[in-house]
MIGU-282716 format. One record per residue (C-alpha): x negated, y, z negated; residue number from 1. Coordinates in steps of 0.05 Angstrom, whole numbers, m for minus. Each point is the difference from the previous one (the first is absolute). Last residue first. Example, Ala and Ser with C-alpha at 12.3 -4.5 7.8 and 13.67 -1.06 7.14 Angstrom:
BEGIN
<atom u="m273" v="m21" w="m143" k="2"/>
<atom u="27" v="m69" w="m13" k="1"/>
***
This chain:
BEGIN
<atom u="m240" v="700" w="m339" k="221"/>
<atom u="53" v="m16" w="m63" k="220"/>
<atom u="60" v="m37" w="31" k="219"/>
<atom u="67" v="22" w="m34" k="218"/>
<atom u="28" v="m58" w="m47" k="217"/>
<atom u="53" v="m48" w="m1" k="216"/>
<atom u="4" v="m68" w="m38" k="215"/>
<atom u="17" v="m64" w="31" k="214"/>
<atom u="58" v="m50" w="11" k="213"/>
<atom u="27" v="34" w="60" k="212"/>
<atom u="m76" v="18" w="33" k="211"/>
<atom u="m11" v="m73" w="m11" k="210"/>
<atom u="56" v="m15" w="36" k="209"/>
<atom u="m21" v="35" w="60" k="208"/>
<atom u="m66" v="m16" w="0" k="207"/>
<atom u="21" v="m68" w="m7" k="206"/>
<atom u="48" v="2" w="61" k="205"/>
<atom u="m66" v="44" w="39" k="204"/>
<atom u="m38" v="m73" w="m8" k="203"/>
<atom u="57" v="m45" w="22" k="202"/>
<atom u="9" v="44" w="60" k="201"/>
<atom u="m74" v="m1" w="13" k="200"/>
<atom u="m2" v="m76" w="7" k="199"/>
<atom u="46" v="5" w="51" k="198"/>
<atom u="m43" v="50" w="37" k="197"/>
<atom u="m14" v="m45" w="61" k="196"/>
<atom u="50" v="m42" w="23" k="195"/>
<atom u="9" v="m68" w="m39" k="194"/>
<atom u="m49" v="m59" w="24" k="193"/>
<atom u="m3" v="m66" w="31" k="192"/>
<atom u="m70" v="m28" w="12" k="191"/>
<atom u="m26" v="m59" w="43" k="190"/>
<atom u="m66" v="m23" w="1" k="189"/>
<atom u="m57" v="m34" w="39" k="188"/>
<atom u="3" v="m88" w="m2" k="187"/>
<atom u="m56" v="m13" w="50" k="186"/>
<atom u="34" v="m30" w="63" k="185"/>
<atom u="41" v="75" w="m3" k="184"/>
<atom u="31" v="53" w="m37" k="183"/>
<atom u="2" v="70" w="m3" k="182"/>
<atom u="80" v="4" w="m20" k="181"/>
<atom u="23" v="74" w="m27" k="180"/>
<atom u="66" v="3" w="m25" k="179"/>
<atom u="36" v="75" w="m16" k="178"/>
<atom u="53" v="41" w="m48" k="177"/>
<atom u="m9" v="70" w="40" k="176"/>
<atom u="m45" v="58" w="m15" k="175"/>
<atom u="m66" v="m28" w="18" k="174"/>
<atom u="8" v="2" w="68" k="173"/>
<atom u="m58" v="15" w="40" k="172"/>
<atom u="7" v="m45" w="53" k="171"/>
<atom u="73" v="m36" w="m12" k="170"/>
<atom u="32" v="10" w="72" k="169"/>
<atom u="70" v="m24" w="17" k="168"/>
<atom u="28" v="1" w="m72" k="167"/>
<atom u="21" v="m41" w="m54" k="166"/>
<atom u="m79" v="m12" w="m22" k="165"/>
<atom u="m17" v="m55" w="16" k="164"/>
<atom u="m78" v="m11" w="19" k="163"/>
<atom u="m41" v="m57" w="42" k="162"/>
<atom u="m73" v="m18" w="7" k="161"/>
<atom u="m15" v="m66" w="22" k="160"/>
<atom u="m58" v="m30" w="m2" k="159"/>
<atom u="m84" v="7" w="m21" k="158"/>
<atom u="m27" v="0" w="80" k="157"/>
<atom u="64" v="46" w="22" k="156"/>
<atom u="72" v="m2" w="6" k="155"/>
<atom u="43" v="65" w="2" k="154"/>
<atom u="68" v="m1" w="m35" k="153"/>
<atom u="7" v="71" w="m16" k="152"/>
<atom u="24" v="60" w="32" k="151"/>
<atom u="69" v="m21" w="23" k="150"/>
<atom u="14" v="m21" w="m67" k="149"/>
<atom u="5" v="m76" w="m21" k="148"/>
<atom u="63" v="m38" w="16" k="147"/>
<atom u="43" v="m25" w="m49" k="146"/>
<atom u="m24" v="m28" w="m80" k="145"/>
<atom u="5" v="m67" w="m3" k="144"/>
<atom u="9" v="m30" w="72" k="143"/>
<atom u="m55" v="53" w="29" k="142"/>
<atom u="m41" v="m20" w="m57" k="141"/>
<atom u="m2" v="m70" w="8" k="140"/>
<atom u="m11" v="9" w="86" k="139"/>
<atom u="m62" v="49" w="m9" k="138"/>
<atom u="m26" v="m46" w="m51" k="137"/>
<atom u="0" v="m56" w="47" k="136"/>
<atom u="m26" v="43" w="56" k="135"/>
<atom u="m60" v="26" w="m49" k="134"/>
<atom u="m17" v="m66" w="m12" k="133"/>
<atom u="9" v="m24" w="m74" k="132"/>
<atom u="m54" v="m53" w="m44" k="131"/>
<atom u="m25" v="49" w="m55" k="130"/>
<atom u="45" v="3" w="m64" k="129"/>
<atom u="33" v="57" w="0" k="128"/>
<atom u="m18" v="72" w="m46" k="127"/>
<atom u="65" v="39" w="m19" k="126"/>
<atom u="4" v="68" w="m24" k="125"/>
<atom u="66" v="19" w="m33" k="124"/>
<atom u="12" v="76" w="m25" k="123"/>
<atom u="56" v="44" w="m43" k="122"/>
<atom u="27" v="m60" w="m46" k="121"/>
<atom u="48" v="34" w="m54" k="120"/>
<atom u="m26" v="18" w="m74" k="119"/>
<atom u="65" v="18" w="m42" k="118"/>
<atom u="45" v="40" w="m10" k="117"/>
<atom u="m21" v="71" w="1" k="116"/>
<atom u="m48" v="m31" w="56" k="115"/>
<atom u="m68" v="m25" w="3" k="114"/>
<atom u="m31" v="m20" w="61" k="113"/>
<atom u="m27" v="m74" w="10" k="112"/>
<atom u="m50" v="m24" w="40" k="111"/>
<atom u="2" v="m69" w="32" k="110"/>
<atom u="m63" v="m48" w="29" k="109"/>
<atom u="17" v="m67" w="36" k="108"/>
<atom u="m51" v="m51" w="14" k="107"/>
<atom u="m1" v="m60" w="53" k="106"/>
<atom u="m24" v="m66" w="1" k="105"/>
<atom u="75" v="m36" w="m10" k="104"/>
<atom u="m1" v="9" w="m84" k="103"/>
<atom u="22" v="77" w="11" k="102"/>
<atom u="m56" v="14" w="m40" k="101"/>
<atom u="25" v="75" w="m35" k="100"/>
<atom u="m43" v="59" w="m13" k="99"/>
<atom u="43" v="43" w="m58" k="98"/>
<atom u="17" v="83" w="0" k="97"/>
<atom u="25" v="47" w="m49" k="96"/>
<atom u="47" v="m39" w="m34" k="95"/>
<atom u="32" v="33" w="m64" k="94"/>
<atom u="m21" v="16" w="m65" k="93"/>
<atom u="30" v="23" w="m69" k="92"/>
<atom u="m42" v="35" w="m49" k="91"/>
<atom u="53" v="54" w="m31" k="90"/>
<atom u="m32" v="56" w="1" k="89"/>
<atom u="10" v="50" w="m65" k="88"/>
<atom u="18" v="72" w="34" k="87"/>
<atom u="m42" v="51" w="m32" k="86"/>
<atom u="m4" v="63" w="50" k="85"/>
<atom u="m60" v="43" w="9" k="84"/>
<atom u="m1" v="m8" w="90" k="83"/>
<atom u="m42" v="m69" w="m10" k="82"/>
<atom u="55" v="m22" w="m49" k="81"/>
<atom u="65" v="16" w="54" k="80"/>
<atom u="m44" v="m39" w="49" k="79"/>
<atom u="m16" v="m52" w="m36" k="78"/>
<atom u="80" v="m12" w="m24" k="77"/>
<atom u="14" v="8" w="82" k="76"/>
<atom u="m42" v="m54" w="18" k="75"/>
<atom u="18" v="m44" w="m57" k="74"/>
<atom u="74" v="8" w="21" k="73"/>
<atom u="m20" v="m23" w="79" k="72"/>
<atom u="m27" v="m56" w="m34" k="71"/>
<atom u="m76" v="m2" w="m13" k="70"/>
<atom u="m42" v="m58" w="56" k="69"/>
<atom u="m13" v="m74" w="m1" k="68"/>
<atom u="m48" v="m36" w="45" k="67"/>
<atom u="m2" v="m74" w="37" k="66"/>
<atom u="m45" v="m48" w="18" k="65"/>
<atom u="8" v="m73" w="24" k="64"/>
<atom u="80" v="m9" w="m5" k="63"/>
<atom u="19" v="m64" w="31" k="62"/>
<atom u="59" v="m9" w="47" k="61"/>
<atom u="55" v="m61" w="m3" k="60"/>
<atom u="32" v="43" w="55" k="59"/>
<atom u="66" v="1" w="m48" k="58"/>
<atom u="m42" v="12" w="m54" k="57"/>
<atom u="m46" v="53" w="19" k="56"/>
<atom u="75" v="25" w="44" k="55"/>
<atom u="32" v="5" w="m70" k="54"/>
<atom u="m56" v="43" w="m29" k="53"/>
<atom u="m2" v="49" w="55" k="52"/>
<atom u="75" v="12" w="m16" k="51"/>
<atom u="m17" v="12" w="m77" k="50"/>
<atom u="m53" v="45" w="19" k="49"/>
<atom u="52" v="45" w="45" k="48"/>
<atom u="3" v="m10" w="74" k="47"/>
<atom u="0" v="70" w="36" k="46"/>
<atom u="m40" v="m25" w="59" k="45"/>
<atom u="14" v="m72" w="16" k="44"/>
<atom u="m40" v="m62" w="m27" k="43"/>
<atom u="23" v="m69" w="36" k="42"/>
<atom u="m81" v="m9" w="28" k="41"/>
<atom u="15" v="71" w="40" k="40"/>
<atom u="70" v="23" w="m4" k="39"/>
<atom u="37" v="50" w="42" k="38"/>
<atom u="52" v="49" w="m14" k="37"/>
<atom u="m37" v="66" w="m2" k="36"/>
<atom u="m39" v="m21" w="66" k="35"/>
<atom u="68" v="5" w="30" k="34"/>
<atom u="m11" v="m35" w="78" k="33"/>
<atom u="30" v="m68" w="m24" k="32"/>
<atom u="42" v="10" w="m60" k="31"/>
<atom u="m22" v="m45" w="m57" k="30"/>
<atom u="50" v="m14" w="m44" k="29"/>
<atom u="21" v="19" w="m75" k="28"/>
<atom u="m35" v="71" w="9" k="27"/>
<atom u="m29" v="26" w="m71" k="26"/>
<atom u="10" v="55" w="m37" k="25"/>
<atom u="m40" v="61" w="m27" k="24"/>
<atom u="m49" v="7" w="65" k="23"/>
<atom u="15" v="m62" w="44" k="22"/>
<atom u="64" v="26" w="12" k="21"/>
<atom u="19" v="68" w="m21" k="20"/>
<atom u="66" v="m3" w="m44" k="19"/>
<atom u="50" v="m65" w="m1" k="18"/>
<atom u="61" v="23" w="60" k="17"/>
<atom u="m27" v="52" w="31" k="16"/>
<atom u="m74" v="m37" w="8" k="15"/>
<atom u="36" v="m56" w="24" k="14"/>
<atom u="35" v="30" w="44" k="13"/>
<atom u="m47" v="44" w="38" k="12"/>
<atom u="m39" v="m69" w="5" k="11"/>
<atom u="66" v="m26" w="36" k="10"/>
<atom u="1" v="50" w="47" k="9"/>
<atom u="m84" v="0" w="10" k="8"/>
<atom u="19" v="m72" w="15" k="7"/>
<atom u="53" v="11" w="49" k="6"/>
<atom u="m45" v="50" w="45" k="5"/>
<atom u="m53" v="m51" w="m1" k="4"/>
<atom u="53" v="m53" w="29" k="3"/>
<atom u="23" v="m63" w="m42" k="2"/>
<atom u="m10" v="m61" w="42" k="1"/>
***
């Protein structure tokens, strides 16, 4: 059984070897204990839309809703025109976000964030079907994804409610790749998200490159 210590190791690795994973790249295994590696209903942080698209298919998955956004080039262009320039846009989309039936009871939300290259998953929520005990959903996760932190894993009237975060303790972390699993007899939810701020960094790269393309001028207060 691979050790915490050995999977942070190998997580270092992978992040040497292929750029951040589950930001810009995406891990080819899930590494129990490495948030950034795991995969919720076969989607893994980092995926691109083409990715997604083969696990749909794979999954035999259904599409019920779904949402387009500007590429990261139509950002910047609408920037660069807001601020006086007059950069034609060039229309193109990419996925912003789509509601998936998993086709076993279950949904599966993704969000998208996106890069220079491309639109990259950056969220999964999953809803289950109704039907789990807390114990037995104790025991799938535990074989999926490691044990939850120290903090978590308290049972109450609605279920289980377990974290992973890569550390000990994940109260109040928001600045780490994590899994959150309320879940329960009901169904509840599961969510696997980027740290906080990632978004940002996508935002300040079109400021930046908008700031490159554009015209200077002195502020006028």
């Amino acid at each position: 059984m691979m050790t915490h210590t050995m999977a942070l190791v190998l997580a270092a690795a992978l992040a040497a070897a292929t750029g951040q994973v589950g930001v810009n790249t995406v891990a080819p295994q899930t590494v129990k204990g490495v948030p950034a590696t795991f995969d919720l209903g076969g989607f893994r942080l980092g995926m691109t839309e083409e990715e997604a698209q083969r696990v749909l298919k794979a999954r035999g998955m259904t599409v019920r809703r779904s949402s387009r956004t500007d590429t990261f080039d139509d950002r910047v262009r609408k920037l660069v025109n807001m601020r006086g320039g007059r950069r034609p846009l060039r229309g193109d989309s990419v996925l912003d976000s789509a509601d998936i039936d998993d086709g076993r009871g279950g949904r599966i939300m993704i969000r998208m964030l996106g890069w220079p290259e491309g639109a990259r998953i950056r969220g999964v929520t999953y809803l289950p079907p109704a039907g789990t005990d807390p114990a037995k959903w104790r025991s799938l996760l535990a074989d999926k994804y490691g044990m939850h932190s120290k903090d978590s894993g308290a049972v109450d009237g609605d279920g289980l409610h377990a974290r992973w975060c890569g550390q000990a303790a994940c109260l109040g972390e928001g600045s780490v790749f994590r899994l959150g699993a309320d879940v329960g007899p009901l169904g509840g939810q599961i969510t696997l998200a980027q740290p906080d701020g990632t978004s940002q960094r996508v935002t300040t790269l079109v400021e930046q490159e908008a700031l490159r393309q554009g015209k200077r001028s002195a502020p006028s207060l």
